[in-house]
C-alpha positions in Angstrom: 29.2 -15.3 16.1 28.2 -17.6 13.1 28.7 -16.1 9.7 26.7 -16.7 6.4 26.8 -15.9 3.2 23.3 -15.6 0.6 23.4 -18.6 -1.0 20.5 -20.5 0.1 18.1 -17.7 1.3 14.5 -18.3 0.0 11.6 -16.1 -0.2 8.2 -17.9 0.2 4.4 -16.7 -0.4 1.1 -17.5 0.8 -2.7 -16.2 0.0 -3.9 -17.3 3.7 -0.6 -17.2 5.6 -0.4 -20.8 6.9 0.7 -22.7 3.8 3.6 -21.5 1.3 5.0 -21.9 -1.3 8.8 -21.0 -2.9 9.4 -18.5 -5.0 12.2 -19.9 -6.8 15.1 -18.6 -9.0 15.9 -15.6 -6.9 19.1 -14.2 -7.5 18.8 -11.1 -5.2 17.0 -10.4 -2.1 17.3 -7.2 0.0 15.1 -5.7 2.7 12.5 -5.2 4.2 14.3 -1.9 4.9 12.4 -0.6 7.8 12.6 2.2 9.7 11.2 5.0 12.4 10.9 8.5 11.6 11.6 10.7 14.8 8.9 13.1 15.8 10.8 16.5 17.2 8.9 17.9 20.3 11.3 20.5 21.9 9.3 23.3 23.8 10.7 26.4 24.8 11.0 25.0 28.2 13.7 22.2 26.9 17.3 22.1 28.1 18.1 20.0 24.5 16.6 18.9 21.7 13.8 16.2 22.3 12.3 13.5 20.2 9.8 11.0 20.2 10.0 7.6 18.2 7.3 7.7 15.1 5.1 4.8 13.9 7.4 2.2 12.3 7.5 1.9 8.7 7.9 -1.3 6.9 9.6 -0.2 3.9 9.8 -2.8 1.0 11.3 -5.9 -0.4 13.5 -6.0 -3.6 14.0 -9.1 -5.7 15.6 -10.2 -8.3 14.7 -13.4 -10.4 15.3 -15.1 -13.3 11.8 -15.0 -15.1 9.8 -18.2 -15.8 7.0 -17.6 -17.7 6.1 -21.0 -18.0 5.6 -21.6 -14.2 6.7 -24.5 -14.4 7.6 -26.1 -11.0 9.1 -24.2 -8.2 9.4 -20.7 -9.5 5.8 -19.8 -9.1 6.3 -16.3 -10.4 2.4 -16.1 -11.8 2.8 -15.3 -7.6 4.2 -12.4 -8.5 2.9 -10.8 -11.9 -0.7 -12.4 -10.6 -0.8 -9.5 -8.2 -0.4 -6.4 -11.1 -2.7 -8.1 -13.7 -5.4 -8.3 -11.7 -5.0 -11.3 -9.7 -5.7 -8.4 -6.4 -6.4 -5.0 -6.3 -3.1 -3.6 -5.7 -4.5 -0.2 -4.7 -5.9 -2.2 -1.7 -3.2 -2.8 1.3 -6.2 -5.1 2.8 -5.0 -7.3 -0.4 -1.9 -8.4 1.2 -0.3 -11.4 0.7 1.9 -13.2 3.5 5.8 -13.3 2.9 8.0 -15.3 4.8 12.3 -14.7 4.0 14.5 -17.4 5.5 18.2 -17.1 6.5 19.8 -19.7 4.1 21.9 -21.4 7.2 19.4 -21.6 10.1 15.5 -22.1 8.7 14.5 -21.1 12.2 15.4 -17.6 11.7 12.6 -16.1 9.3 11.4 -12.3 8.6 7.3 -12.4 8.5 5.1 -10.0 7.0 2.2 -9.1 5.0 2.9 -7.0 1.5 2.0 -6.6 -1.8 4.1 -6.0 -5.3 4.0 -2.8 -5.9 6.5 -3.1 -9.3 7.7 -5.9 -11.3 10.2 -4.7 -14.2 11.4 -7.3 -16.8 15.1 -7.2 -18.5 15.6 -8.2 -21.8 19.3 -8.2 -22.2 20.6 -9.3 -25.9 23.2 -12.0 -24.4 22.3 -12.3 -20.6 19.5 -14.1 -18.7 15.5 -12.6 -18.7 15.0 -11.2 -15.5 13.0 -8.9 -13.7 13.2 -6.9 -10.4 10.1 -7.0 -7.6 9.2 -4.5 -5.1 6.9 -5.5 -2.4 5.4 -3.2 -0.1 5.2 -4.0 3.4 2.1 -3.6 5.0 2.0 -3.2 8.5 4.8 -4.7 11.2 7.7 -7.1 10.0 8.2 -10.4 12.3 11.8 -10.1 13.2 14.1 -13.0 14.9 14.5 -12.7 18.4 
């Protein structure tokens, strides 16, 4: 079983979800944290509990970046902010952009999916880097690996 380490993943975007582009200086990357709720349906007829799996639920992405205001280059965080100052309707899910993560030792395994930001919190720390944590939404099903 290979092993692998963070270093190297990269999260990309894309408006149309054929071409995109890197979102660059990501320090932290976690998710999408999907999941299935359980749906009980014991009757009085049951010998034992019994459950049914739920729709799935996409969760969300969290990153963290180093913020570039300028845009300058690969960061393309104006990818990011775009989407809560109006660059889409964020109370729309049919605004979705396409998201692509790729493992940062094999390119050919990638998590797909549509989502929007839902937050995007700058730091300001007196002797530390500017940063800011991202949550995206995902909206609808995540493109696992096989």
């Amino acid at each position: 079983m290979a092993k692998s380490i963070g270093f190297g993943a990269k999260l990309l975007h894309s408006t149309n979800g054929a071409s995109y582009a890197l979102l660059g200086q990501v320090h932290e990357l976690s998710g999408p944290d999907a999941s299935r709720a359980e749906v009980e349906c014991t009757t009085m007829d049951s010998t034992a509990k019994e459950y049914l799996p739920a729709v799935v639920e996409g969760g969300t992405v969290n990153v963290g970046i180093t913020w570039d205001t300028t845009n300058a280059g690969t960061p393309n965080h104006t990818r990011l902010t775009g989407t809560l100052a109006g660059g889409f309707d964020i109370s729309s899910p049919s605004n979705a952009s396409f998201w692509r993560i790729e493992h940062p030792s094999d390119t050919d395994v990638q998590l797909n999916f549509r989502g929007y930001v839902t937050s995007f919190s700058p730091s300001f720390p007196m002797e530390d880097k500017v940063s800011a944590q991202v949550t995206i939404k995902v909206d609808k099903a995540v493109t696992w690996p096989t």
